[in-house]
C-alpha positions in Angstrom: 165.2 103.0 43.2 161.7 104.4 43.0 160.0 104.4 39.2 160.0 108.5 39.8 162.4 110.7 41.5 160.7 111.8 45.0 161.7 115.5 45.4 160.9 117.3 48.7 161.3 121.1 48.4 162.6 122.7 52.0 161.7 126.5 51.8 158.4 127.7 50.6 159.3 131.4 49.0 160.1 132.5 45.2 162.1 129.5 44.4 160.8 127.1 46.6 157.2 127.9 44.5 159.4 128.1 41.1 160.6 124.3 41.8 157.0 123.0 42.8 156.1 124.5 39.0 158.8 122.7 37.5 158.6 119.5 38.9 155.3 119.6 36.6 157.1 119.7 33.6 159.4 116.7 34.5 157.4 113.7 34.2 160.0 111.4 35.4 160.0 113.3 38.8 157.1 113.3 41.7 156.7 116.4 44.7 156.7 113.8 47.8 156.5 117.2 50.2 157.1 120.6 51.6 159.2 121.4 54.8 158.8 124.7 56.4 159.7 126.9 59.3 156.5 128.2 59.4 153.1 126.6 60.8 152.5 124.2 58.3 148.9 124.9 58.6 149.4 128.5 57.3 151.3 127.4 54.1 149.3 127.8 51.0 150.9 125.8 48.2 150.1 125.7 44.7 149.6 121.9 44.8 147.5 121.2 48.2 147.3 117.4 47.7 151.2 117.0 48.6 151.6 117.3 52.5 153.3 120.4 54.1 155.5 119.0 57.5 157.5 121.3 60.1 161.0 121.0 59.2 161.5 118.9 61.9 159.7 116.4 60.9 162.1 115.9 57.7 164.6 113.3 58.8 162.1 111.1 59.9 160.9 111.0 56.3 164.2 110.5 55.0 163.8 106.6 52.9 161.0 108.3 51.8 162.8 111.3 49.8 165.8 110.6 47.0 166.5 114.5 46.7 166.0 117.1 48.7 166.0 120.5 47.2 166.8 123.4 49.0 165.3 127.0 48.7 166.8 129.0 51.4 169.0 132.3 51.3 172.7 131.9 50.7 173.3 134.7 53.4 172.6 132.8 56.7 170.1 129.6 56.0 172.4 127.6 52.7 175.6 127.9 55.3 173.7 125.8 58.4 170.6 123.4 55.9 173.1 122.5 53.4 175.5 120.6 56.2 173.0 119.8 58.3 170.2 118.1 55.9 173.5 116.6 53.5 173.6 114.0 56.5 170.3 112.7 55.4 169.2 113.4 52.2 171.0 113.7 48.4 170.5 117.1 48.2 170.5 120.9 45.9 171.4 124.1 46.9 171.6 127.4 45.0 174.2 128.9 47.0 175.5 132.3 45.5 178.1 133.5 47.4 181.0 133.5 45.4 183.8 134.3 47.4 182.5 131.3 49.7 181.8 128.8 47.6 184.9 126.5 48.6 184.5 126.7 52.0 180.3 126.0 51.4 181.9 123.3 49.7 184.2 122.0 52.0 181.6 121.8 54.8 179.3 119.8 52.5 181.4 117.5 51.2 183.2 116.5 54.4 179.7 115.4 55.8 177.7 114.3 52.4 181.1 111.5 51.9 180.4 110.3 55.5 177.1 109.8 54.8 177.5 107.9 51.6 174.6 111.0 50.1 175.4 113.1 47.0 175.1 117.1 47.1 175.1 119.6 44.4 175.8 122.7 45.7 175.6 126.0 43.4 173.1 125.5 41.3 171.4 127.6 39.0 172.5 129.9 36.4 175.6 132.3 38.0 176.8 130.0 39.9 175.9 127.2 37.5 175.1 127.6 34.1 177.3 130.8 33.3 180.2 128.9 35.7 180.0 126.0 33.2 179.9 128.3 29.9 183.2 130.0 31.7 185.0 126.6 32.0 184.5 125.9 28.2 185.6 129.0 27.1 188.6 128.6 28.7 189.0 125.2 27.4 188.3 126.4 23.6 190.3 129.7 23.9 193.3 129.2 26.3 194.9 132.5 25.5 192.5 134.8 26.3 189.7 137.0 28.8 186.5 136.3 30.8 183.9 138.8 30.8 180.4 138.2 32.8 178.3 140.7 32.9 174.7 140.3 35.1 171.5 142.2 34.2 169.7 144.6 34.2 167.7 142.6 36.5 166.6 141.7 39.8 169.1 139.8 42.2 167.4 137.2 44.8 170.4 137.1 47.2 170.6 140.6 47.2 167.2 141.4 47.8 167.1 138.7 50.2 170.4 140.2 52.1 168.7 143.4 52.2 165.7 142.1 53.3 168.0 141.1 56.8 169.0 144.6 57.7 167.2 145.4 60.8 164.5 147.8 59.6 164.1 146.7 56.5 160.4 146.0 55.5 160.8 144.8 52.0 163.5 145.4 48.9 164.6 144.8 45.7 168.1 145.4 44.1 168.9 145.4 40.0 172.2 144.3 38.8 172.6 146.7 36.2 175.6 146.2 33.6 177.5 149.2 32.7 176.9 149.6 28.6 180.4 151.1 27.6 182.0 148.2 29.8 179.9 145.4 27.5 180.6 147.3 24.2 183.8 148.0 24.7 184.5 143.7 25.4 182.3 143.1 22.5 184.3 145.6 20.2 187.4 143.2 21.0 189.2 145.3 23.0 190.1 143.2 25.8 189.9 146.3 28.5 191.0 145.2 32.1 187.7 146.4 34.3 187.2 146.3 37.6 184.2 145.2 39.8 182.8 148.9 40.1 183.8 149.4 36.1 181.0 146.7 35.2 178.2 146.7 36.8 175.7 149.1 39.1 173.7 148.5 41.7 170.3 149.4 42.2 168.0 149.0 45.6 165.1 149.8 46.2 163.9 149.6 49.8 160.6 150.4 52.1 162.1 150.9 55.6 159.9 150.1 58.7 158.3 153.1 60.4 160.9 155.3 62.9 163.9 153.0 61.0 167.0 154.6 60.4 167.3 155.2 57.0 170.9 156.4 57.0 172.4 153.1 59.1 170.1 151.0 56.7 171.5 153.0 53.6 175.4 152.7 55.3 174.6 148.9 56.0 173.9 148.2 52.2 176.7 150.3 50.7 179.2 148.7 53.2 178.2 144.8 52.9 180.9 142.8 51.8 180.3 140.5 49.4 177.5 142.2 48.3 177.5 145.9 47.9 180.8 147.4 49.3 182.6 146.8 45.3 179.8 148.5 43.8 178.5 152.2 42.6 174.9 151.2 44.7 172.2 153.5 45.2 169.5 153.3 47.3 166.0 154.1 46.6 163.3 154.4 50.0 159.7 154.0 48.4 156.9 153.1 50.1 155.2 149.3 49.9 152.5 150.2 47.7 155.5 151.4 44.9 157.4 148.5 45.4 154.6 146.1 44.9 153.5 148.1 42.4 157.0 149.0 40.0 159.1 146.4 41.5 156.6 143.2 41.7 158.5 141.3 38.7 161.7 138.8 39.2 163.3 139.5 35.7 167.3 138.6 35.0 169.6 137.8 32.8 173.3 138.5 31.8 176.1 137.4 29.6 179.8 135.6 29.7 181.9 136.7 27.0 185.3 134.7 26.3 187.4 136.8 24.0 191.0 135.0 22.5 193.2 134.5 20.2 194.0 131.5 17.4 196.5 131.0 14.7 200.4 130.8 14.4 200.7 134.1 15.8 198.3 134.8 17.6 196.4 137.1 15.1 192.8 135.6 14.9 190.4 137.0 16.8 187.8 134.5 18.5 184.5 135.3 20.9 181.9 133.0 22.2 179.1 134.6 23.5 176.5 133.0 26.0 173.4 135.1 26.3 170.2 134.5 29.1 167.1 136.9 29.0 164.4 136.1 31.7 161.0 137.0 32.8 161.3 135.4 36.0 164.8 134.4 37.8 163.5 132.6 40.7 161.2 130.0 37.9 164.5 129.8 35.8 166.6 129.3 38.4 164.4 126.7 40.1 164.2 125.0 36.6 167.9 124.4 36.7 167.5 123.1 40.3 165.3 120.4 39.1 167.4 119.1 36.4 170.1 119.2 38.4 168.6 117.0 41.0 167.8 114.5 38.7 172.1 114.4 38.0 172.3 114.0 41.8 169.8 111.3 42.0 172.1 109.7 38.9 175.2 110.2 40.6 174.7 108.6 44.0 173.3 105.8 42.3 176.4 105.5 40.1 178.6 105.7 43.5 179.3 109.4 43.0 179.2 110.5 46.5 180.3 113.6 48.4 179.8 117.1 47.5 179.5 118.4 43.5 179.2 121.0 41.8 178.0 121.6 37.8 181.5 121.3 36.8 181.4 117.4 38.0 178.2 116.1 36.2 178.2 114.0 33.3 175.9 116.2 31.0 173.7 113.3 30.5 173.1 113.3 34.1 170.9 116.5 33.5 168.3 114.8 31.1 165.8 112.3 31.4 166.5 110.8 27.7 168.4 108.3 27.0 171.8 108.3 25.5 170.7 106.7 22.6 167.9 109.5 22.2 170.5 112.2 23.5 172.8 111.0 20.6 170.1 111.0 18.0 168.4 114.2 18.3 170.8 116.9 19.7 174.0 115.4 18.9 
């Protein structure tokens, strides 16, 4: 194994730029390269003494690499790179997709367990972080309700899956939690709410010129997985607004686990878990880092195949040791 963790970053848009940042802050970690689609020529990077390759030059570089992260969109690029590149390389992913996370999974795993590599798949904060918080709470509080709320803030698969609509020249969607919905769980009330009951959905769009505004609007309302659950409205501003009112990436959200203790069942108990950001992509792409120094860990602990944050030792995640880990946040 190499003194430092060589991380190549596959991807050069909001997050592929968030993880470049954060590998700065990681001392134990080194940027070996970026792979793009694009003419690497044409790629201006916020650290021009680490190579940019074509993305086909990436599995000839592969003994050179220990993880590869990758900053593609869940909608169509996570789905093919995440199989494809888990052949090669340990690698991380941030795919989003909820409803198909198992089969992401599936597909990962089956090739990452041939190939002796170790993939973490769904990283970042929901899926990731507010998954994890989900799984303790019900752990602590067995009899009981979960409650995740996202927002207000901007979404990057959402954006990006607008952003694919044929006619679409640039968007942005907020996640915006319904206020009576989060009081009323925070009140103890245990209400039973449906997807449309909790959050909103906000999108604002800059069409191309001659598009058709009304298949784009009927496109977004009616995308599964996305939108069709949702009260969504959709906003058509020009460039200059959306650049201008809509240039910021901030996020953030809750998961509330509401139960019950005691011999009958009559104390209340809440755990509350709470993220407030300034940038998603950065946070997002911070998670992504530590989480491929877990992967790096894992394959060289024999943990091959595909993982998600549920299987990682949380000591994976840090660069201290256990005895410092045990010392100072213990």
């Amino acid at each position: 194994m190499s003194e430092r963790i060589r991380i190549a970053i596959l991807g050069y848009g909001n997050l592929g730029r968030g993880v470049e940042l954060a590998i700065r802050q990681n001392p134990d970690m080194e940027l070996k390269a970026f792979f793009t689609r694009r003419d690497p020529s044409a790629l201006k990077t916020l650290t021009p003494e680490v190579p940019v390759y074509n993305v086909s030059k990436a599995v000839e570089m592969k003994d050179e690499i220990d993880v590869l992260i990758l900053c593609g969109g869940s909608a169509t690029d996570l789905p093919v790179q995440s199989p494809e590149y888990a052949k090669y390389f340990n690698i991380v992913d941030s795919f989003d997709t909820h409803a198909k996370i198992p089969e992401h999974f599936a597909a990962v795993d089956k090739v990452a367990g041939e190939s002796g590599k170790t993939a973490l798949i769904s990283a970042g904060w929901d899926p990731g972080l507010f998954s994890l918080q989900r799984l303790l709470g019900n752990c602590v509080l067995p009899d009981g309700h979960d409650y995740t709320f996202w927002g207000k803030g901007v979404s990057q698969g959402h954006s990006d899956a607008i952003r694919r609509i044929d006619g679409v020249a640039g968007a942005k969607q907020y996640t915006v939690p319904v206020a009576d919905a989060l009081e009323r769980v925070r009140s103890g009330e245990n209400p039973e709410l449906t997807t449309r009951e909790k959050h909103t959905r906000e999108c604002f769009v800059v069409a191309e010129p001659d598009a058709d505004k009304a298949r784009i609007e009927e496109e977004i309302k009616t995308m599964p997985n996305y939108f069709a659950d949702y009260d969504t409205t959709v906003n058509f501003i020009s460039a200059e607004e959306l650049e201008r009112e809509h240039g910021g990436m901030p996020h953030g959200g809750f998961v509330i686990r509401t139960g019950v203790t005691g011999e009958k069942g009559e104390t209340k108990q809440m755990m509350e878990y709470a993220l407030k950001l300034e940038s998603n992509p950065e946070f997002t792409s911070s998670v992504l880092v530590c989480c491929a120094r877990a992967v790096y860990k894992m394959n060289a602990a024999g943990m091959t195949g595909c993982k998600t944050i549920f299987d990682v030792p949380p000591a994976f995640y840090s660069p201290k040791s256990g005895e410092e880990l045990r010392k100072n946040l213990l």
